[in-house]
N, CA, C and O atoms as a printed pandas DataFrame, in Angstrom:
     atom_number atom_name residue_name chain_id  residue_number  x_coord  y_coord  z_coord
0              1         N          UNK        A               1    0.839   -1.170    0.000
1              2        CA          UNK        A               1    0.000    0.000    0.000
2              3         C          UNK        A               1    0.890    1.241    0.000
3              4         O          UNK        A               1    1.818    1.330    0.804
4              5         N          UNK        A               2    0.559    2.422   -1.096
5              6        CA          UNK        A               2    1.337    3.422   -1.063
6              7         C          UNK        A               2    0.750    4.267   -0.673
7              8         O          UNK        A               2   -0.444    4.370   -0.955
8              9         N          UNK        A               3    1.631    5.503    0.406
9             10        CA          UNK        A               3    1.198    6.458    0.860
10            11         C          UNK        A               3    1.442    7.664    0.241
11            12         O          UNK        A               3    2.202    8.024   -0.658
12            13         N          UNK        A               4    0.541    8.253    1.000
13            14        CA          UNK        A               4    0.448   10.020    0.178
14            15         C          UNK        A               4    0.890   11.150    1.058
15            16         O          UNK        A               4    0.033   11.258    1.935
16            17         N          UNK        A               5    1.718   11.932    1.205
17            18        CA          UNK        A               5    2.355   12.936    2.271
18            19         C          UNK        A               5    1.390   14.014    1.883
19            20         O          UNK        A               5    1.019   14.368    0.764
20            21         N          UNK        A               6    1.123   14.381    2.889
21            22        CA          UNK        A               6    0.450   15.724    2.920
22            23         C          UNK        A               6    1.001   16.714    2.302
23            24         O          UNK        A               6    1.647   16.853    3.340
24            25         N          UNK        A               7    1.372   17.519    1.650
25            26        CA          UNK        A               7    1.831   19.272    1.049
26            27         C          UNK        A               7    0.747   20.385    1.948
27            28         O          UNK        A               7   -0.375   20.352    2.454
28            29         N          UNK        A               8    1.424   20.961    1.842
29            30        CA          UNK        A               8    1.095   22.363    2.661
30            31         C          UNK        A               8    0.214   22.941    1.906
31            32         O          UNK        A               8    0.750   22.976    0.798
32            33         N          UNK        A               9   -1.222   23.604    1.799
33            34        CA          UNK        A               9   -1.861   24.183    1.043
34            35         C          UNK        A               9   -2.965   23.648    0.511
35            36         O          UNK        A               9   -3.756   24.338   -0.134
36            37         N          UNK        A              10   -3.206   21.847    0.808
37            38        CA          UNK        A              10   -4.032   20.980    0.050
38            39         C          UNK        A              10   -5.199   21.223    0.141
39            40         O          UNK        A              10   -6.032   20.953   -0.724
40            41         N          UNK        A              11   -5.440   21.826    1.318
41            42        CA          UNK        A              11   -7.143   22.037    1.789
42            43         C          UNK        A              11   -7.306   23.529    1.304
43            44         O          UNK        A              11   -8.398   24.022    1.023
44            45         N          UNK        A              12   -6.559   23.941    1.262
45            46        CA          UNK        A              12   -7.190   25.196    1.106
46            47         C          UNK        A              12   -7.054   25.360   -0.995
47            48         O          UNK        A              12   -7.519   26.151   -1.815
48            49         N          UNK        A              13   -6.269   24.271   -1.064
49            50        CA          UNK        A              13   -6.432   24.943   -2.715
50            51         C          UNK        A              13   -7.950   23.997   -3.219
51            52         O          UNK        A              13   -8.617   24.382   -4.180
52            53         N          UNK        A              14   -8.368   22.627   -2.336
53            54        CA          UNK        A              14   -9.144   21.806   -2.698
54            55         C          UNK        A              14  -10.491   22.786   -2.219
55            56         O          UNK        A              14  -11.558   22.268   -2.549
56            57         N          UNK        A              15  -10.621   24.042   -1.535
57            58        CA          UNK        A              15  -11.650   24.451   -1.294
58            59         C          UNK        A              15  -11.502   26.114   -2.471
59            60         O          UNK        A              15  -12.345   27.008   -2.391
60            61         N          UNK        A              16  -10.729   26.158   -3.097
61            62        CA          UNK        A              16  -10.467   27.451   -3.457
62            63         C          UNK        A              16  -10.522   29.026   -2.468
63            64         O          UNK        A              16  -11.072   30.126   -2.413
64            65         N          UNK        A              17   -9.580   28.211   -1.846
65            66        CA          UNK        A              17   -9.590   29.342   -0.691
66            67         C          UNK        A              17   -8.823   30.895   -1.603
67            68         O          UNK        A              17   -7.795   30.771   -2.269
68            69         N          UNK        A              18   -9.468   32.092   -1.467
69            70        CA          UNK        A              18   -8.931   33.684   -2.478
70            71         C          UNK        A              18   -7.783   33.756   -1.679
71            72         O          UNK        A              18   -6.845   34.256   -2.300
72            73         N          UNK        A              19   -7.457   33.367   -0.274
73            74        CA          UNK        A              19   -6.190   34.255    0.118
74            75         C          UNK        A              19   -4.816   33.181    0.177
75            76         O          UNK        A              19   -3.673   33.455    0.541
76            77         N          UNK        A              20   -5.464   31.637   -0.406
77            78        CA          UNK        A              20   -4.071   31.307   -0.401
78            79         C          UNK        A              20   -3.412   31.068   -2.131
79            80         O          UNK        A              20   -2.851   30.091   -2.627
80            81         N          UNK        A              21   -3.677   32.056   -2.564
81            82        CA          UNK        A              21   -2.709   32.566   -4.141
82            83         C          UNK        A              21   -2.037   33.262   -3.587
83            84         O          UNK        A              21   -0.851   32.933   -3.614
84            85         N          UNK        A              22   -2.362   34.469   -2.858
85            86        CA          UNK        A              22   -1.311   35.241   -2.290
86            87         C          UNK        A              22    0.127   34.413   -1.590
87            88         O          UNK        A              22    1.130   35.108   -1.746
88            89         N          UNK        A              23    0.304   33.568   -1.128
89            90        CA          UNK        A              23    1.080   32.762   -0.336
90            91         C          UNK        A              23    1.567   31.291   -0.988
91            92         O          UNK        A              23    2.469   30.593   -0.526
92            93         N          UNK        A              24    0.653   30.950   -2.321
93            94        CA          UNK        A              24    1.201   29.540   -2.390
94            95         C          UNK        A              24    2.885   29.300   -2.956
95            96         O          UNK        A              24    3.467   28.215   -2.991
96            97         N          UNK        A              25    3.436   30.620   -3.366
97            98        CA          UNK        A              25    4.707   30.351   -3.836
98            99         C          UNK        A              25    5.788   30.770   -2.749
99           100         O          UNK        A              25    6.983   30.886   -3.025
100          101         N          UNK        A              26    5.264   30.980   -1.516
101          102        CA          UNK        A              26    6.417   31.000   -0.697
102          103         C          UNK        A              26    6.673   29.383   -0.150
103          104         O          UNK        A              26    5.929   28.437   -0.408
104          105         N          UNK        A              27    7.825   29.335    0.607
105          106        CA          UNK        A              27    8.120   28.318    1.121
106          107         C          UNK        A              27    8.683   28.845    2.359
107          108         O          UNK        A              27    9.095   29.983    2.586
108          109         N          UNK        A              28    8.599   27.222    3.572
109          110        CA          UNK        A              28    9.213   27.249    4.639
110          111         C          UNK        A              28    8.279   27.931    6.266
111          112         O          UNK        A              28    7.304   27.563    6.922
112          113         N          UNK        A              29    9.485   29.312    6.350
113          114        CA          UNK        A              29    9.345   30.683    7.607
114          115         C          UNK        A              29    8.127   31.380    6.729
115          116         O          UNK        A              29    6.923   31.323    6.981
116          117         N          UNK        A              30    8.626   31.896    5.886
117          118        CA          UNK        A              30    7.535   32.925    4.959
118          119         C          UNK        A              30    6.211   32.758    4.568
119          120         O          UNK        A              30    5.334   33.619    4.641
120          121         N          UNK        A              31    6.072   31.402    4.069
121          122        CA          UNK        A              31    5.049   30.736    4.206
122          123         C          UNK        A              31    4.008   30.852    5.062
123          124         O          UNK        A              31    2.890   31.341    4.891
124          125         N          UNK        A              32    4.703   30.148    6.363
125          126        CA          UNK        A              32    3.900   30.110    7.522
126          127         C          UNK        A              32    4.004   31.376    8.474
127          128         O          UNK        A              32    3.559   31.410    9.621
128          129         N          UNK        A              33    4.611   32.333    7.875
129          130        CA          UNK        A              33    4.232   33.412    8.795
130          131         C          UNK        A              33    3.026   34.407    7.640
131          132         O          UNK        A              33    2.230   35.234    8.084
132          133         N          UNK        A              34    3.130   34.158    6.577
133          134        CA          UNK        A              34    1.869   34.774    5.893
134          135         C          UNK        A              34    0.736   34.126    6.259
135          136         O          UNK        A              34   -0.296   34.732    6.548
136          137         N          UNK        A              35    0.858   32.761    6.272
137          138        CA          UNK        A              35   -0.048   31.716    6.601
138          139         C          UNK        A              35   -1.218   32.375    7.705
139          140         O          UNK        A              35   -2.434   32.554    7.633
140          141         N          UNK        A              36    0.078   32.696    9.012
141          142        CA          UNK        A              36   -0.474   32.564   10.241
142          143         C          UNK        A              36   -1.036   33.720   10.298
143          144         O          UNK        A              36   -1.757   33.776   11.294
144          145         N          UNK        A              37   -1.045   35.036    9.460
145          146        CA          UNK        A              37   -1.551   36.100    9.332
146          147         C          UNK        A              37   -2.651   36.042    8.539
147          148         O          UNK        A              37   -3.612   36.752    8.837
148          149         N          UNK        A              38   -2.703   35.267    7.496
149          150        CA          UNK        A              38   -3.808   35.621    6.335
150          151         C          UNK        A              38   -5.074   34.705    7.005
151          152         O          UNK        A              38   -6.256   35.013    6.856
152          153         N          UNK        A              39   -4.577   33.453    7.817
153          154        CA          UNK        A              39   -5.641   32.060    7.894
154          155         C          UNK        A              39   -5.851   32.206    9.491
155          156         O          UNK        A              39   -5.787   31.245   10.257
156          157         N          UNK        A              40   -6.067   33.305    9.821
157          158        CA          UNK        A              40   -6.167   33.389   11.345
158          159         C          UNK        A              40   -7.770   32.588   11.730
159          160         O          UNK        A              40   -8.139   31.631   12.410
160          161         N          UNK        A              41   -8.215   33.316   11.109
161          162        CA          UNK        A              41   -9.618   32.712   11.323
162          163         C          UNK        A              41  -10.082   31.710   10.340
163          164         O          UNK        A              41  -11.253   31.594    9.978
164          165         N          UNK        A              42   -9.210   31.082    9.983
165          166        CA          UNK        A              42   -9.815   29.802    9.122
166          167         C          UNK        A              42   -9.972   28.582   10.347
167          168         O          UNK        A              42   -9.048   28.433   11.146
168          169         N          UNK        A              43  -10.928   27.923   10.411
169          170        CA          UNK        A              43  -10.823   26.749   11.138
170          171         C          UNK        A              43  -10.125   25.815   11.136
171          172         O          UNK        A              43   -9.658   25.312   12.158
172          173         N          UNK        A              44   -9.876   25.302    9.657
173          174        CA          UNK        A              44   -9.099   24.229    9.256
174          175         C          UNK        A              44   -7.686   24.521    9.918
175          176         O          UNK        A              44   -7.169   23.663   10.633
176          177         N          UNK        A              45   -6.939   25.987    9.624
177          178        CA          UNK        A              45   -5.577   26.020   10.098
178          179         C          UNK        A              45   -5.670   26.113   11.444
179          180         O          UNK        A              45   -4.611   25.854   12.015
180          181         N          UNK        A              46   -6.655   26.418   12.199
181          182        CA          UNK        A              46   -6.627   26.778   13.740
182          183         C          UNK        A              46   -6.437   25.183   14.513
183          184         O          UNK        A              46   -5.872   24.848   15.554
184          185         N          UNK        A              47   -7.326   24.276   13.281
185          186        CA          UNK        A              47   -7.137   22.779   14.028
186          187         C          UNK        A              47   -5.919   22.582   13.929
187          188         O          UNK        A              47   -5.264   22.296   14.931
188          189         N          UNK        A              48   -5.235   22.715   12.447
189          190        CA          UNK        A              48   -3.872   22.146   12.199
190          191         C          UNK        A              48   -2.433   22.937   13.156
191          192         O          UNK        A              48   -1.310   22.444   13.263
192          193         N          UNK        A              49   -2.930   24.325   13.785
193          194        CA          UNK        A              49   -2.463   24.790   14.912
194          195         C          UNK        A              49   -2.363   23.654   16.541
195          196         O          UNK        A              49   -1.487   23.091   17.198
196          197         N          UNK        A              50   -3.546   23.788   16.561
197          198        CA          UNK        A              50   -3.607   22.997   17.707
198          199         C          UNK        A              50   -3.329   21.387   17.725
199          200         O          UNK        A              50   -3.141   20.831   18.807
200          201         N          UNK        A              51   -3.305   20.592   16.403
201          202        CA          UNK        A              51   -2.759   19.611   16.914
202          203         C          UNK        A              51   -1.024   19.444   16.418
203          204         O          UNK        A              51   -0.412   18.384   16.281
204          205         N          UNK        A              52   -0.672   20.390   16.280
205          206        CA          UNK        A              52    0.729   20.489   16.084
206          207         C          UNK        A              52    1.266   21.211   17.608
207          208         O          UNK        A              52    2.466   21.023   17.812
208          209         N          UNK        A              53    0.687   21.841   18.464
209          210        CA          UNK        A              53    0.532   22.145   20.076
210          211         C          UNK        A              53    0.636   21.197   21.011
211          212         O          UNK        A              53    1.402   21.209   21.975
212          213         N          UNK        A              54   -0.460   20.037   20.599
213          214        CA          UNK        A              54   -0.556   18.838   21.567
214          215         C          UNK        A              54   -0.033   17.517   20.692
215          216         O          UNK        A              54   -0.712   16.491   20.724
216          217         N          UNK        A              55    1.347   17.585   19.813
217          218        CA          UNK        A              55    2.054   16.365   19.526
218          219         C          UNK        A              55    0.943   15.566   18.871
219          220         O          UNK        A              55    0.764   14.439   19.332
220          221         N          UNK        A              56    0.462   15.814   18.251
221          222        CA          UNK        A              56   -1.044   15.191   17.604
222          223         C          UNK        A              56   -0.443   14.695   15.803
223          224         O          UNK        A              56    0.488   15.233   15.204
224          225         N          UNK        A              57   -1.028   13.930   15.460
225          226        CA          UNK        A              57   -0.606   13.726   13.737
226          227         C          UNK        A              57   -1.588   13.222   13.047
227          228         O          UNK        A              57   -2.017   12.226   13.630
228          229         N          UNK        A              58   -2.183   13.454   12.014
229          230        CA          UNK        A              58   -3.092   13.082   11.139
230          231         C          UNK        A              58   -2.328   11.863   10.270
231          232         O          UNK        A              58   -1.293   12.062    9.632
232          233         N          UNK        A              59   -2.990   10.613   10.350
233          234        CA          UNK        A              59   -2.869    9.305   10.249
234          235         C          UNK        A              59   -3.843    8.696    8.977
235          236         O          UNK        A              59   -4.966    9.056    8.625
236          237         N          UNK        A              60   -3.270    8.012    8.631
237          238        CA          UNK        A              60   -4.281    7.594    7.133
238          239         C          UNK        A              60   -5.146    6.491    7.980
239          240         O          UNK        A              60   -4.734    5.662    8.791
240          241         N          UNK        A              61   -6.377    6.731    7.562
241          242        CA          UNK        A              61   -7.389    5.889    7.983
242          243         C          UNK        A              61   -7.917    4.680    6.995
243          244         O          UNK        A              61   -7.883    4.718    5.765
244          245         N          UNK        A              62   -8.368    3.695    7.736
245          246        CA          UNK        A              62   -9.352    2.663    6.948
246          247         C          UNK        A              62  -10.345    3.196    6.545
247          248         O          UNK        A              62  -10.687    4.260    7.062
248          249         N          UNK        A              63  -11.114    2.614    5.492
249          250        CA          UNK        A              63  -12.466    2.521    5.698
250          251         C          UNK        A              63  -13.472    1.521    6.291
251          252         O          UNK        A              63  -13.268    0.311    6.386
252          253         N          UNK        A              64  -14.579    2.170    6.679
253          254        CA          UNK        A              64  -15.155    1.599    7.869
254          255         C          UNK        A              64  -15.601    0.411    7.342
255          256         O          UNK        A              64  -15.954    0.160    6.190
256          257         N          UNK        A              65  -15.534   -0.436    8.514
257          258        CA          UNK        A              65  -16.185   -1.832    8.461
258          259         C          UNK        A              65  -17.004   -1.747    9.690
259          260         O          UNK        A              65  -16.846   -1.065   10.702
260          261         N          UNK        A              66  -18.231   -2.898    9.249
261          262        CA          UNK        A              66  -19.159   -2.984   10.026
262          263         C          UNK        A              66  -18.970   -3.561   12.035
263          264         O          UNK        A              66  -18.034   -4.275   12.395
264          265         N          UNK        A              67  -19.703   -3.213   12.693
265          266        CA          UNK        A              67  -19.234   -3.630   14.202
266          267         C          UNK        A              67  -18.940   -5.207   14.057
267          268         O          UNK        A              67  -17.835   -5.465   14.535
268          269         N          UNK        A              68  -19.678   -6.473   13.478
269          270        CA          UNK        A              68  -19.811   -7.215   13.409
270          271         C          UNK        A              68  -18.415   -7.754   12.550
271          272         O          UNK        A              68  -18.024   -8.844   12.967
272          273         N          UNK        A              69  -17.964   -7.436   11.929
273          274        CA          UNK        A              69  -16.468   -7.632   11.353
274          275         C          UNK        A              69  -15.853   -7.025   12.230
275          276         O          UNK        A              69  -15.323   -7.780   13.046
276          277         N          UNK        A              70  -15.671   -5.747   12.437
277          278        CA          UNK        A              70  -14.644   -5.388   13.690
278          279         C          UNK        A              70  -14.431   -6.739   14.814
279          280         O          UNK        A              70  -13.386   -7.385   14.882
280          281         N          UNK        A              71  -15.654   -6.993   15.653
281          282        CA          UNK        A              71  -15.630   -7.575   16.476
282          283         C          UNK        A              71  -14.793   -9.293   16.050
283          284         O          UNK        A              71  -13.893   -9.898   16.632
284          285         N          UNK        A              72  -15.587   -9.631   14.806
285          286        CA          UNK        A              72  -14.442  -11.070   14.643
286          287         C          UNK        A              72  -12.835  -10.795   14.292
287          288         O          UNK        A              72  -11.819  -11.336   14.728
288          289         N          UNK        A              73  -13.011   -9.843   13.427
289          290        CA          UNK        A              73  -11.027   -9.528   13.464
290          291         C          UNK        A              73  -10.529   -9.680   14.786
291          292         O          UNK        A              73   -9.781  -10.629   15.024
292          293         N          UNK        A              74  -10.936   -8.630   15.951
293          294        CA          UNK        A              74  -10.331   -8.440   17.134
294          295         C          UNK        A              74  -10.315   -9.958   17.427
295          296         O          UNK        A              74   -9.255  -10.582   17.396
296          297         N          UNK        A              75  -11.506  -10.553   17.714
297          298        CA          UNK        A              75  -10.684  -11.845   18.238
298          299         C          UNK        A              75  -10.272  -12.872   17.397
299          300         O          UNK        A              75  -10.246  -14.045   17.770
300          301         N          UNK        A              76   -9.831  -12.374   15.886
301          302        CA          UNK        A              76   -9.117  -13.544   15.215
302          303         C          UNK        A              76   -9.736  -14.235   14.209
303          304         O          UNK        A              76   -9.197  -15.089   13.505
304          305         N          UNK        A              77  -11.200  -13.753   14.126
305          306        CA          UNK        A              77  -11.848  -14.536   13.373
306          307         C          UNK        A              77  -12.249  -14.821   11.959
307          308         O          UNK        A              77  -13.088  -13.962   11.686
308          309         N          UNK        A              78  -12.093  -15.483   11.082
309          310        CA          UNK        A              78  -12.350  -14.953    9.750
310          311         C          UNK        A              78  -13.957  -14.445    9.628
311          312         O          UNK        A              78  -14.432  -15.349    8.940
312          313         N          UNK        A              79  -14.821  -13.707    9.849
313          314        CA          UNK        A              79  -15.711  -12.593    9.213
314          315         C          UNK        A              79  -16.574  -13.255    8.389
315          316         O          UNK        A              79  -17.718  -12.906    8.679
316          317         N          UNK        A              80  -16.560  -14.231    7.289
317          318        CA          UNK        A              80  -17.239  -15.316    7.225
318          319         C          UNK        A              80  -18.021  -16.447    7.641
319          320         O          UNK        A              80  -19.124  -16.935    7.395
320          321         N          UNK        A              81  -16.961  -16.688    8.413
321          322        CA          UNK        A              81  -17.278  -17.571    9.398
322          323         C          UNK        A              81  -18.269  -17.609   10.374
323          324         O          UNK        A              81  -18.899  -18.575   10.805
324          325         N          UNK        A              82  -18.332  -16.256   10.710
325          326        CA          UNK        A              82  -19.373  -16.029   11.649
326          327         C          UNK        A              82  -20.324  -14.838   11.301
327          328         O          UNK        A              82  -20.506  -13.870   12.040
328          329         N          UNK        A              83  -20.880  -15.025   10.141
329          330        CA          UNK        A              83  -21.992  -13.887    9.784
330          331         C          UNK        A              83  -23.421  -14.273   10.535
331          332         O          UNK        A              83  -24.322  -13.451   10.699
332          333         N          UNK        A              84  -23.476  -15.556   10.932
333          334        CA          UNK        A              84  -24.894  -15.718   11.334
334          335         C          UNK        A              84  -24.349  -15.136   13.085
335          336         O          UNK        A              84  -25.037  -14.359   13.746
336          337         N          UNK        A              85  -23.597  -15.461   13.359
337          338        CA          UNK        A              85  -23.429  -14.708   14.790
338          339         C          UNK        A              85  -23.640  -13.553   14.874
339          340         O          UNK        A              85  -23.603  -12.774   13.921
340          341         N          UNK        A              86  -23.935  -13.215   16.216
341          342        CA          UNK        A              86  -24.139  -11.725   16.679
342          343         C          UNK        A              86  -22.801  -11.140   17.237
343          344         O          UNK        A              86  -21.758  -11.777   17.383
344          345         N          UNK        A              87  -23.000   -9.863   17.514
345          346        CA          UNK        A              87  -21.793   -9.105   18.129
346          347         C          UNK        A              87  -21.274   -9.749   19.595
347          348         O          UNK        A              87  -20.125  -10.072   19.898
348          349         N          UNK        A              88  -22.034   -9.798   20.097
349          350        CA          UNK        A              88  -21.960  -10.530   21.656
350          351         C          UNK        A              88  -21.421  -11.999   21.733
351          352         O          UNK        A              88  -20.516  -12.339   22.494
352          353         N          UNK        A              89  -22.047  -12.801   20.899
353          354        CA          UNK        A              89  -21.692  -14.231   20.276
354          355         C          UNK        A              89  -20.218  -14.245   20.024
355          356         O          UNK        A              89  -19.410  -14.933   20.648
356          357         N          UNK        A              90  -19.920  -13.333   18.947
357          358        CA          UNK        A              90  -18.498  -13.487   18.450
358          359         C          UNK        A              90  -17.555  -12.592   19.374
359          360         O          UNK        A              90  -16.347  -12.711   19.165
360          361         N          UNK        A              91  -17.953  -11.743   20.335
361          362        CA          UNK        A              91  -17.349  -11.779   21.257
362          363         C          UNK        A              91  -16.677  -12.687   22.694
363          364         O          UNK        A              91  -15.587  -12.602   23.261
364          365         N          UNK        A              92  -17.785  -13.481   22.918
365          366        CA          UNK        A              92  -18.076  -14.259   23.755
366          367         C          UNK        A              92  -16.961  -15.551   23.337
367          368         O          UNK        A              92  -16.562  -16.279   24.246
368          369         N          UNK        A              93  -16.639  -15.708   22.352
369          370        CA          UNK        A              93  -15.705  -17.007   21.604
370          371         C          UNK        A              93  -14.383  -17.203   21.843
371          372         O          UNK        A              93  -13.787  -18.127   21.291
């Protein structure tokens, strides 16, 4: 499975944000000090503020599977195997 690194700017060019043309050709200090001036009140950067504050990292996720598969993975189970079972059942095993 190949991964995808984040770039600086992704959300805001995927929303057409007007004030980040002004800024997308800097790099680095400059960048992020226009950044931190122009996107004060953007939400998105205020999150990406704060979890860069509390050692936090945005992680590539699964997509969701049902409780009933969750529950047989955790204990080992092939997911097949136990479709007529319930959550509690295939816990209980």
């Amino acid at each position: 499975m190949g991964t995808k690194r984040y770039t600086s700017g992704t959300y805001c060019t995927d929303i057409a944000c007007p004030r980040h043309k002004e800024i997308e050709s800097l790099e680095g200090d400059a960048y992020r000090e226009k950044k931190e001036a122009f996107c004060k009140d953007c939400l998105a950067w205020q999150f990406f503020l704060w979890l860069d504050r509390h050692n936090y990292r945005i992680v590539l996720t699964k997509p969701e599977i049902s409780a009933k598969e969750l529950s047989a993975r955790l204990k080992g189970i092939d997911p097949v195997r136990v479709e007529d079972l319930t959550i509690d059942e295939i816990l209980t095993l």
